[in-house]
N, C-alpha and C positions, 0 to 999 in steps of 0.2 A: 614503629611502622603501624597507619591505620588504617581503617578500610578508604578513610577519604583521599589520602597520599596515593593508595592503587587506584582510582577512579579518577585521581589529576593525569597519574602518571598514562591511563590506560586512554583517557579522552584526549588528551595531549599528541599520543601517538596516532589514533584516529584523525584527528584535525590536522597537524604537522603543523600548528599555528597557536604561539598563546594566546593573542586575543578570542579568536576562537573557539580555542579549548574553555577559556577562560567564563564565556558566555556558556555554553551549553552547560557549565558546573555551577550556573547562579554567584561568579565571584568576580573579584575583579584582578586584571591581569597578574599587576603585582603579587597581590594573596598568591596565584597558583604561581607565580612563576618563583616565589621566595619557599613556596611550599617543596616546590620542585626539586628546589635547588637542597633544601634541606631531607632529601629524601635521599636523593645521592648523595650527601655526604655524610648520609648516618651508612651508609654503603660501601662506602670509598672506591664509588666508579660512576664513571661517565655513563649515563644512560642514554642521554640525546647529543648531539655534535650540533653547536651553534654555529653559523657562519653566516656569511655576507648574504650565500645568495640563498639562505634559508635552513630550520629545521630540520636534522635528519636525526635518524636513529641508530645507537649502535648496536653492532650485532649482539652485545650483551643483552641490552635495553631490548631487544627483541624478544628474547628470553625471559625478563621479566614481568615482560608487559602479556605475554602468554600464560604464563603461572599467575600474574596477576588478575588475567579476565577470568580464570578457574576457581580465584578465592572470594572473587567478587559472587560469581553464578552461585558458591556454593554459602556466602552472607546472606543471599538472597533467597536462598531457599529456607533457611535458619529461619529467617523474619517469618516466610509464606508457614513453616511450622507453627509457630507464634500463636498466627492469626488462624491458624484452623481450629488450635484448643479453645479459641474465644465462638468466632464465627466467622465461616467462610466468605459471607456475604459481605461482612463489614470491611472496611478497610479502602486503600485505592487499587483500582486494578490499572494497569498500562498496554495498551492496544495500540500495535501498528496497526498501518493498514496499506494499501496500493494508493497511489493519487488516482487513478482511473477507477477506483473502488467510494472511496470516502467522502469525498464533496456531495454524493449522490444518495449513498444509503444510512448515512451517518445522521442526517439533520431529524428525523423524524424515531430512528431507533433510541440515540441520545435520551429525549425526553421519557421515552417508553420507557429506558434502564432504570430513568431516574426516581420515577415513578414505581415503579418494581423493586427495587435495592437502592433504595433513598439513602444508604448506607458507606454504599461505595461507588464514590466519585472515580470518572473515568477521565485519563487521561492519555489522548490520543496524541502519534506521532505517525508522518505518513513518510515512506521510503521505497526505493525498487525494493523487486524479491527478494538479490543475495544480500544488501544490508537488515532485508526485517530478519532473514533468515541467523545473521550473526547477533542483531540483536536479541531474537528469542532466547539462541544458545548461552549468551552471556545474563540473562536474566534483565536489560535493560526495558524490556517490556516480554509479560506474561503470556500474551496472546496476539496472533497475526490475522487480520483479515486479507486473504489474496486468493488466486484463483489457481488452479490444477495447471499442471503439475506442480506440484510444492514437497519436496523432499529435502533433509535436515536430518541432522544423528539427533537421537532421542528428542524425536519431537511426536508428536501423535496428531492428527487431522481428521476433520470430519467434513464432508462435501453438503455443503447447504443447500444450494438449487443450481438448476441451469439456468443461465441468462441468457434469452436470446440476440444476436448480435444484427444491427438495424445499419441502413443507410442513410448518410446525410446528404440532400440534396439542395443546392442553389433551385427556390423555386421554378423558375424560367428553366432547369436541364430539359434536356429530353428524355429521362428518365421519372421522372417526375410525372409524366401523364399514366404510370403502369401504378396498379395499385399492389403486385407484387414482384418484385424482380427473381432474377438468375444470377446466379454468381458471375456465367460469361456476357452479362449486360454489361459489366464493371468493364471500362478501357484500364490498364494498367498506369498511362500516361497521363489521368488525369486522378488518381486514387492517392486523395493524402496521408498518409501516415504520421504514426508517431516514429521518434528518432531510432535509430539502429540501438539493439541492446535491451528497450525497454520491453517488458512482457508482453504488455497485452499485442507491442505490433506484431512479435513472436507469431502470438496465437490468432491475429487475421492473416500471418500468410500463410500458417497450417491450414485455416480454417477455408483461404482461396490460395489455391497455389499457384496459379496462372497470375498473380499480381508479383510474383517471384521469380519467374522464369525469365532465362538469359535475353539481353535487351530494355525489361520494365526495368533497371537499374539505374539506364544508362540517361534517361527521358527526364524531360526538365521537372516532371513533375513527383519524380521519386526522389529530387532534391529540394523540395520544397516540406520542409519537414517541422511537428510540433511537440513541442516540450510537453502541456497536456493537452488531454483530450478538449478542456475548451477555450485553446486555442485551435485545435480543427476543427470547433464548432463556428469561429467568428473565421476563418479563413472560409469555409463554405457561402458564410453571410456574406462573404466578400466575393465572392463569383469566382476561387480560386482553384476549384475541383469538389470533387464528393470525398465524401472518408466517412468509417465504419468504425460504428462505435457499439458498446454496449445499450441495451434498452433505457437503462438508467438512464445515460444522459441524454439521452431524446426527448424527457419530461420537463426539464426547466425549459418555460418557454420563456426564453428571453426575447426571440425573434418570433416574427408572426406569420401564419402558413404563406403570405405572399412574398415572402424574403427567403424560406426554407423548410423541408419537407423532412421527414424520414418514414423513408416503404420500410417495408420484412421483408428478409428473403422467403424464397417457396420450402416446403418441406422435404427432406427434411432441413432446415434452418439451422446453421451455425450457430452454436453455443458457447458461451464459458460457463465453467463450471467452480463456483465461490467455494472458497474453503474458509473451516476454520480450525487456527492449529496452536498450539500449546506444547510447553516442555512434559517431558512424560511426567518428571520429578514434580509438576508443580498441584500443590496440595490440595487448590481450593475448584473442586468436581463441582461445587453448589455453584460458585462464581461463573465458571464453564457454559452448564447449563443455562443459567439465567441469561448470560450472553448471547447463545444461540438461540434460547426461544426468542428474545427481541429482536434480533438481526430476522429471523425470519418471519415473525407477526407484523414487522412495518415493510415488505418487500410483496412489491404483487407480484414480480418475479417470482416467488416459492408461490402464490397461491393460485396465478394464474397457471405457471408450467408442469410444479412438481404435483398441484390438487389436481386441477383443472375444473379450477373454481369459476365459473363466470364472470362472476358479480363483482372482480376486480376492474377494473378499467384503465388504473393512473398506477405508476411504481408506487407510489407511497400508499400505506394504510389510515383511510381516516380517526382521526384521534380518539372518535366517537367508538368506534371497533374497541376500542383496547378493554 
C-alpha cells in the first residue's frame, strides 16, 4: 500500500471517472486504472462496482476512501513538518480560491509573491466553497482564498477587507444616469444572477433581499442565469439586464463606458468580506503571512475601504508601490 495507490483510489472516487481521475493525477488512464485494480487485489475486495452505466462505489470502498483522505491529510502534514526545519518560505504552496475571487485579485498579487518568496511557487486551483472547503481538510491545497461566512473543522481564518459590492449597467439603462443608487432602484425582474448554490449570489440576496422575495423567482429574468461573474459581465454588454458584482470585477475594462457602466450603492454599501484560511495543523506561519500581506498590498479594496487611503483609485496596486 502507498501513498500514491490512496490518492488513485481517493481522486477516482471524487471524479466516479477514470479518465478523469486519471488526468487530475498527471497519469494516463491505464497506469491508474491497473494501479486500481492492483490495490484491491493486494485487499481482496471490491472497492469500486464497474458497470454499463458507470462507476460506482462500494460501501466498503466508501470506508476506505475515508481513512484514506485521513492518511493522505496527515502525509501531508509530515512533508509541511519537513519544510519547516528547512524554511517556511521555501517550498510550493497550493491556494484555492472562489472563481468570483481569483481572475481579479490573483494577476497582480501573483507577481508581488513572486517577487517577495522567489522560493515558493504557488500553485493555484479555483472551486465553490464546500469543495475548497474539503480540499483544505484533506491537505489537497494549504490555503483558501473566499469570502465570509467560511466555516470548516480545524481550519483557522483571517478577514482581509471589505469589498464593496457595485452595479453593472447596459449604458443606455435608466439607471445609469444616477451616480449613486438604492438597493430598491434594483427591479427584481431585470437583476442577473449567478446560478442557485453558488456563494457570492448567496451573499447578494442577503445583501438585497427584495431580489428574493416571493414572485422575483418566478420572472423571466431570474432564469436567466450565469456560471461566472463575467459572463454577467458580457450579458449586461448584451442589453440583457444589470447584475451586481464585486468591485474587483468592475475594473477590467473590457467594454467602454458607452456600452456599460457600474454605480456604488449609497452608504452604508454592501460588502463582502475576503477571508483567508488555513488548516490549523499547517506548519508554515512565515508562508501564511507572506500571503496575506501580498493579497492585500495589491487590492485597493484593503487600502481604499479598510485605510481609507485616498490615493487609491483602480483595484490593483501599481507595481511601482511594492
Amino acid at each position: 500500500m502507498t501513498l500514491t495507490e490512496l490518492r488513485y483510489i481517493v481522486t477516482l472516487a471524487d471524479e466516479g471517472h477514470f479518465g478523469r481521475a486519471a488526468a487530475r493525477c498527471h497519469v494516463s488512464q491505464p497506469t491508474l486504472s491497473i494501479a486500481v485494480k492492483k490495490f484491491e487485489q493486494s485487499l481482496q475486495a471490491s472497492l469500486f462496482e464497474r458497470t454499463r452505466q458507470g462507476l460506482g462505489i462500494t460501501p466498503l470502498g466508501q470506508q476506505v476512501v475515508t481513512r484514506a483522505r485521513e492518511l493522505l491529510a496527515q502525509a501531508a502534514g509530515i512533508e509541511d513538518l519537513v519544510r519547516r526545519d528547512t524554511d517556511s518560505v521555501c517550498g510550493p504552496l497550493a491556494l484555492g480560491a472562489l472563481p468570483s475571487i481569483g481572475p481579479y485579485l490573483l494577476p497582480q498579487f501573483i507577481p508581488l509573491l513572486q517577487k517577495t518568496a522567489p522560493e515558493m511557487p504557488l500553485f493555484i486551483t479555483e472551486d465553490d466553497q464546500l469543495t475548497l472547503a474539503r480540499k483544505l481538510r484533506s491537505g489537497e491545497v494549504d490555503a483558501v482564498l473566499t469570502s465570509a461566512p467560511f466555516k470548516a473543522a480545524d481550519v483557522l481564518s483571517q478577514s482581509l477587507f471589505d469589498e464593496p459590492l457595485m452595479a453593472l449597467l447596459p449604458a443606455s439603462h435608466r439607471l445609469a444616469e444616477k451616480d449613486v443608487l438604492e438597493a430598491q432602484d434594483l427591479v427584481p425582474d431585470e437583476v442577473l444572477l449567478m446560478a442557485e448554490g453558488d456563494a457570492f449570489r448567496e451573499q447578494v440576496l442577503q445583501a438585497f433581499p427584495h431580489l428574493g422575495e416571493p414572485g422575483a423567482s418566478g420572472s423571466v429574468r431570474a432564469r436567466v442565469q450565469g456560471s461566472t461573474l463575467e459572463t454577467l459581465r458580457h450579458m449586461v454588454a448584451s442589453g440583457l439586464g444589470v447584475t451586481i458584482v464585486p468591485l474587483a470585477a468592475t475594473q477590467l475594462a473590457f467594454y467602454s463606458p458607452s456600452v456599460m457602466v457600474a454605480r456604488p450603492f449609497a452608504e452604508p454599501a454592501p460588502v463582502r468580506t475576503l477571508v483567508l484560511a488555513w488548516r490549523a495543523s499547517f506548519p508554515r506561519a512565515a508562508a501564511i503571512d507572506i500571503l496575506k500581506t501580498a493579497l492585500t498590498t495589491t487590492s485597493a479594496a484593503y487600502w481604499r475601504y479598510s485605510t481609507g487611503n485616498p490615493a487609491r483609485t483602480s483595484l490593483l496596486v501599481d507595481n511601482s508601490d511594492w
